[in-house]
C-alpha positions as CSV (number, residue, x, y, z in Angstrom):
1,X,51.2,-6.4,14.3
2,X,54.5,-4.7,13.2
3,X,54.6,-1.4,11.2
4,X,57.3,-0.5,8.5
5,X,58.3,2.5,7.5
6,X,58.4,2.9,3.8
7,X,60.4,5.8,2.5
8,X,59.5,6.5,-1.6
9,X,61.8,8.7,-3.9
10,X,61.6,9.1,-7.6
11,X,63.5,11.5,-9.4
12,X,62.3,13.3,-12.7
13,X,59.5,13.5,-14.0
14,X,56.6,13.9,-11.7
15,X,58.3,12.8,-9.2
16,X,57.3,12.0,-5.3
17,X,59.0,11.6,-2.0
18,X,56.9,10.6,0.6
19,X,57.5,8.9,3.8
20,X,54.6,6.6,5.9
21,X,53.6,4.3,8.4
22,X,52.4,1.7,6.6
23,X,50.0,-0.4,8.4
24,X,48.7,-4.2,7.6
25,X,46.1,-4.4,5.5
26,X,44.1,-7.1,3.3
27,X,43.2,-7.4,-0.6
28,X,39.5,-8.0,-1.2
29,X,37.8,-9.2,-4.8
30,X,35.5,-7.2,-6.0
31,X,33.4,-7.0,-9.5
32,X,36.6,-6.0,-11.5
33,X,38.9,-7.4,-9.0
34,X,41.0,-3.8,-8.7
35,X,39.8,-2.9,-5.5
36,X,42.0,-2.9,-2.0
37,X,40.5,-2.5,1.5
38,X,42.2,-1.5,4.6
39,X,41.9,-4.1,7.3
40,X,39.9,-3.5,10.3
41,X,41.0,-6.1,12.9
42,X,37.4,-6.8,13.8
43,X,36.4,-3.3,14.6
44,X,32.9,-2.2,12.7
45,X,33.8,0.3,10.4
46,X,31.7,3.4,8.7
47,X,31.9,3.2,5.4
48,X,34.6,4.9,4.1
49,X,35.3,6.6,0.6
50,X,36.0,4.8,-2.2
51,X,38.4,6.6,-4.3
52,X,39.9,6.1,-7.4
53,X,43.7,7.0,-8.0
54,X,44.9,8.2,-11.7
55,X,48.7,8.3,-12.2
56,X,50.7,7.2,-15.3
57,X,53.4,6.3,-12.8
58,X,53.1,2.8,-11.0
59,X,55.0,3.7,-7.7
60,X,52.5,6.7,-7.4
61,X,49.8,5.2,-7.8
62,X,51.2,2.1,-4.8
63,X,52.0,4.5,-2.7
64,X,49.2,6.7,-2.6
65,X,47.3,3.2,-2.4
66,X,49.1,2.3,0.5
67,X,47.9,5.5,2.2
68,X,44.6,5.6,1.6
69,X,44.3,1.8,2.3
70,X,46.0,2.2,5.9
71,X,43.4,5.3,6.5
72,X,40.6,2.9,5.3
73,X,39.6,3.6,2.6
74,X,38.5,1.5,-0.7
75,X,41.1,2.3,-3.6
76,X,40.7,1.3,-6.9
77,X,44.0,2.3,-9.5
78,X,44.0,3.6,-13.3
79,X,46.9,4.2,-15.1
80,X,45.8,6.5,-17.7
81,X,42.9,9.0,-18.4
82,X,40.6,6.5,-20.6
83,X,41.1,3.6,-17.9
84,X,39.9,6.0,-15.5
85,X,36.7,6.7,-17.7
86,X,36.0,2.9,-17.9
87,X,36.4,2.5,-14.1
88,X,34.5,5.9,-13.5
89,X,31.4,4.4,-15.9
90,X,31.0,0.9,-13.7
91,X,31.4,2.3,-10.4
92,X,30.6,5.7,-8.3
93,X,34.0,7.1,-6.9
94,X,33.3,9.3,-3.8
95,X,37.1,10.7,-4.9
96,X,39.0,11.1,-7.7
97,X,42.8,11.9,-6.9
98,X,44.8,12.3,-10.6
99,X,47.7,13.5,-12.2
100,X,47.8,16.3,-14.4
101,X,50.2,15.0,-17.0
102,X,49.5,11.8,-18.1
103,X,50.0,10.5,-21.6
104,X,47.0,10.2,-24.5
105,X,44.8,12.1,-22.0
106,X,45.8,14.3,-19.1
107,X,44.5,15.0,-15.6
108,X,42.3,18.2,-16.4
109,X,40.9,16.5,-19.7
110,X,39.9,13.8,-17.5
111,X,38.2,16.0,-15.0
112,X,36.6,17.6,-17.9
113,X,34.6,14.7,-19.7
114,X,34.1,13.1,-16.3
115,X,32.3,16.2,-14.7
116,X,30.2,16.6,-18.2
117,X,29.3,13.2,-18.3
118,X,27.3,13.4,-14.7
119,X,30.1,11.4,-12.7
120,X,29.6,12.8,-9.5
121,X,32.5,13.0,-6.9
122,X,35.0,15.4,-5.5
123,X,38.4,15.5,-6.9
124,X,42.2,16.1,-6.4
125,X,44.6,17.5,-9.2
126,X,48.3,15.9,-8.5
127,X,51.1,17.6,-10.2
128,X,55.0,17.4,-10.6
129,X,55.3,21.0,-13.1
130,X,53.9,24.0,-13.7
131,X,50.3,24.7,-12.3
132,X,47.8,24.7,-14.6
133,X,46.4,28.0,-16.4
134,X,43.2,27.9,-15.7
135,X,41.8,28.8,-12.8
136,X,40.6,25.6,-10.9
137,X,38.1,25.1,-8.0
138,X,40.1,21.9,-7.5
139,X,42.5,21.1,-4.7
140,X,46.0,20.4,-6.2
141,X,48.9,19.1,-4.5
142,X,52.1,19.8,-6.1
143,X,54.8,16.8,-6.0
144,X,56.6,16.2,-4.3
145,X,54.6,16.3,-1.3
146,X,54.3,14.4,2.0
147,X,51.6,11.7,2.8
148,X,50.3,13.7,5.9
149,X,50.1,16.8,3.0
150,X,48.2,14.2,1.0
151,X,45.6,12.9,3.8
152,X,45.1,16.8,4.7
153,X,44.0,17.8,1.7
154,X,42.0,14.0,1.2
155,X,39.9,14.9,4.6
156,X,39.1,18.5,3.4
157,X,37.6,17.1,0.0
158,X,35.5,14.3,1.7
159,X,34.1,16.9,4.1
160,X,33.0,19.5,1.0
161,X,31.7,16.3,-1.1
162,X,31.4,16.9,-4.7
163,X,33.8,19.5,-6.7
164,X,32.0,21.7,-9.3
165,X,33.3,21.9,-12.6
166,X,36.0,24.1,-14.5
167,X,35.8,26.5,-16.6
């Protein structure tokens, strides 16, 4: 099957320019019906992480889908901080990738009730500003930033597991 190359841009904002190979892939149903995996073309697969992406902006959270999908991995999307608590209270997240500003309830808020409320899983901080003040044991990748940048830093996380909590 034919690859694209998909080139994203967005100015202001949080804003993130990434450029990827964007494989095929397949939608499956699942429970809440949110939930892409990448397509296997018959191959058994381990499993693979299932993370959970938390942006306020819609084209961050497709593309950063899109990559995880084509490295297969099960993504499910939230677009603020409480519809990341809902998702986060039906299902076990192996990763949580989210922004830092975020309307109603930002990234670090987030982390914080999430980690306090015995949700398990390691994490990545995404920011377009200033970095936060506090000192984090968190990976953070500042936007814009590449996709290889993003499936770096993804691999390291998955290999440590869980992230302990902030101060």
């Amino acid at each position: 099957m034919a690859e694209e190359l998909r080139r994203v841009g967005l100015g202001g904002y949080g804003s993130l320019h990434a450029s990827a190979i964007v494989g095929p892939r397949s939608v499956s149903e699942t429970s809440s019906g949110i939930s892409d995996t990448a397509h296997d073309a018959g191959r058994h697969m381990d499993p693979s992480p299932v993370v959970l992406v938390v942006d306020d902006e819609e084209v961050v959270r497709q593309v950063v889908k899109g990559a995880l999908l084509d490295l297969g991995h099960t993504v499910d999307l939230a677009a603020d901080g409480a519809e990341a608590l809902r998702c986060l209270a039906h299902r076990k997240y192996d990763v949580i990738l989210t922004d830092l500003q975020m309307p109603q309830m930002d990234g670090l808020t987030l982390f914080r009730r999430a980690t306090e409320a015995g949700h398990p899983g390691a994490w990545i901080l995404m920011t377009g500003s200033a970095r936060p003040e506090v000192e984090l044991s968190v990976p953070l990748l500042s936007k814009p930033f590449l996709l290889d940048e993003l499936e770096s830093v993804f691999k390291r996380v998955v290999s440590r597991g869980t992230t302990p909590g902030v101060p």
